[in-house]
C-alpha angles and dihedrals in degrees: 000000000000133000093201122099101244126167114305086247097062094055089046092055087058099042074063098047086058085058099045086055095052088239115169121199132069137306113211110205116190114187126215088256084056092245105147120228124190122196112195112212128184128189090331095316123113101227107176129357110208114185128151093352083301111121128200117337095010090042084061095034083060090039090048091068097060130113113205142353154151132239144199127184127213115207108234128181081198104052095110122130105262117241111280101018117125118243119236113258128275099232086053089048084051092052106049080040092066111313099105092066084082092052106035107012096102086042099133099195130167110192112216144142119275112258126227115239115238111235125252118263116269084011111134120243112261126238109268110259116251118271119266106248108256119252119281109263104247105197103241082223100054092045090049092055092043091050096048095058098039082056091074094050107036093029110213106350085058090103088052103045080050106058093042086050092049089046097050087041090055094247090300107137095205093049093057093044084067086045094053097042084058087067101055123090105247143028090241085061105055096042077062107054093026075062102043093048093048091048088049086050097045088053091056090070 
């Protein structure tokens, strides 16, 4: 697969192709703005769709507005959809199948960096613009122990869902453990992980 962005539609008609071939494993989809989307598939059948901290339909409502990306997919014998864990729907399965020829198939997209206007003659030179803050310190320590617990609850996207959840919660552990209990199915859950994330940070002091 290539490492190259291309149009939102070429990495969806391989994502098909993967189907079509009953793979089972995970697609790793990366968009031009570096948001990381996984697409679990089993046996040919696209099982849960995670991007962004959106699961499932919302997860492909948001996909669905990219415009490029690029994808690799990793073979597992484990990629099957946990008990008790809803499947994604059939119209959005349809749609990542080969619905989204209708609404992407004619999409004419060059991927390249945006260019910096030259300024106009005799124009002065603007103030340079404010630094961006730098991004929150996570302590290796804290996201490891909050990875390895999520990982029993969120399987292999868990690192991922981690580090999006530390970065929207500004680097604070205990922020994104209220984050990440939001994506699990039920309240007993996660009580339970709220619980067992809180236990693994409080062992670190």
């Amino acid at each position: 697969m290539s490492n190259e962005f291309r149009p939102l539609v070429q990495v969806l008609r391989e994502l098909k192709i993967l189907a079509q071939k009953r793979s089972s494993g995970f697609a790793y989809i990366v968009t031009e703005d570096n948001h990381s989307c996984i697409v679990r598939l089993h046996q040919g059948q696209v099982q849960e769709v995670v991007y962004r901290m959106l699961r499932n339909e919302e997860a492909v409502q948001r996909l669905s507005m990219v415009s490029a990306a690029k994808v690799r997919f990793e073979s597992s014998g484990i990629a099957a959809l946990p008990p008790g864990r809803a499947p994604l729907s059939e119209g959005s399965v349809e749609w990542l199948l080969g619905g989204f020829e209708h609404d992407l198939g004619g999409q004419q997209y060059q991927y390249s960096p945006a260019a910096t206007p030259a300024p106009l003659p005799g124009a002065s030179a603007s103030p340079a613009a404010p630094a961006a803050p730098a991004a929150a310190a996570v302590n290796p320590r804290a996201r490891q122990a909050l990875e390895q617990v999520a990982l029993n609850y969120l399987g292999p996207i868990a690192g991922m869902l981690c580090q999006e959840a530390l970065d929207a919660a500004g680097g604070d552990p205990h922020k994104a453990i209220t984050q990440l209990a939001g994506q699990l199915y039920s309240q007993q859950e996660a009580q339970r992980f709220s619980e067992e994330a809180r236990t693994a940070l409080a062992a670190l002091r």
